[in-house]
N, C-alpha and C positions, 0 to 999 in steps of 0.2 A: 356041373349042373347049375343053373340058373332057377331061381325063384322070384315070382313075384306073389306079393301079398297085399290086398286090397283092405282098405276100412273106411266106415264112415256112412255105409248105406244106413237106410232104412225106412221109415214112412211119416210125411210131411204133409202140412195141408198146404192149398196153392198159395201160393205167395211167399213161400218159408223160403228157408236157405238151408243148404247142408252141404259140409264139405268132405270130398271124398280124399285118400290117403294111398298110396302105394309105396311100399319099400321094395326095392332088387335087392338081391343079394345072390353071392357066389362067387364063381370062376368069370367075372365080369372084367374084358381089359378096356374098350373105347363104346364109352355110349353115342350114337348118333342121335338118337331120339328117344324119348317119351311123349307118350299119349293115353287119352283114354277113348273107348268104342263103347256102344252101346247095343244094346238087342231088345225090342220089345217083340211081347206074343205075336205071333203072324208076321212077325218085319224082318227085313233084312238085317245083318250087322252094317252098324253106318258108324264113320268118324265124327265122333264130337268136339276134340282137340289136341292139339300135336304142339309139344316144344320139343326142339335144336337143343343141341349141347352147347350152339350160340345164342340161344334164346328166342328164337326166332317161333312166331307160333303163328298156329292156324285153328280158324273154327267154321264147325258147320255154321251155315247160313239160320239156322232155327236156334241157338246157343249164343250166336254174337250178341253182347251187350249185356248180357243175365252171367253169361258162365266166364270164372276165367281161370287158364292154367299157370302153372310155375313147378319151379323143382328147387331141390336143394340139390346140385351137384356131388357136394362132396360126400353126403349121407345116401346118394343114390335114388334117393324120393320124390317121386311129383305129387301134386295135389290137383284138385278142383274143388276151385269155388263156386257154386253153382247158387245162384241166388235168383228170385221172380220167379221160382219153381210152377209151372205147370203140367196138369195131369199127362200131357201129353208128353212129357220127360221122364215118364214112369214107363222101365227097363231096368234089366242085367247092366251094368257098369262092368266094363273089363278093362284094366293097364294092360300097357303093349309097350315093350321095351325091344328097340334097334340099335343091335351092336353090329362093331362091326365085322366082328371075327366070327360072325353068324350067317347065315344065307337068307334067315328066315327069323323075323320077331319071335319073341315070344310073350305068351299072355298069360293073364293071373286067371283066378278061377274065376272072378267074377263079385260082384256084390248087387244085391237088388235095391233099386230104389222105387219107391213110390210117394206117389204124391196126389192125395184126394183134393175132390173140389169141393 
């Protein structure tokens, strides 16, 4: 079994920072990736940011330049730092971890962030 565990949400006024927190743990053998997604009320799930096990990352067009990811490899861990917080950043937060003796990611429960104006 695989586990993730999310921290770090919660409620920010615009222009704050908060950083988010995810640990894997389990029967994990080759990470491909981590990332986090996001979901607000009436939205779709959309990618916020993705790193490689080479480091190699990706961000949505609306988070470049405010948010940024990383991981600790060896402890299993990504983070996001999400800074210039706008209300329109305010969602569920999910980690998504890509191994590769997996078919299919798997994702954490979620953390809500928000962020008033």
């Amino acid at each position: 079994q695989v586990q993730l565990v999310e921290s770090g949400g919660g409620l920010v006024q615009a222009g704050g920072s908060l950083r988010l927190s995810c640990t894997a743990s389990g029967n994990i053998v080759v990470i491909n990736a981590m990332g986090w997604y996001r979901q607000a009320p009436g939205k779709q799930r959309e990618l916020v940011a993705n790193i490689t096990s080479g480091g190699n990352t990706d961000y949505s067009d609306s988070v470049k330049g405010r948010f940024t990811i990383s991981r600790d490899n060896a402890k299993n861990k990504v983070f996001l730092q999400m800074n210039s917080l706008k209300p329109e950043d305010t969602a569920v937060y999910y980690c998504t971890l890509d191994v590769e003796e997996a078919v299919a990611p798997y994702w954490g429960q979620g953390t809500q962030v928000t962020v008033s104006s």
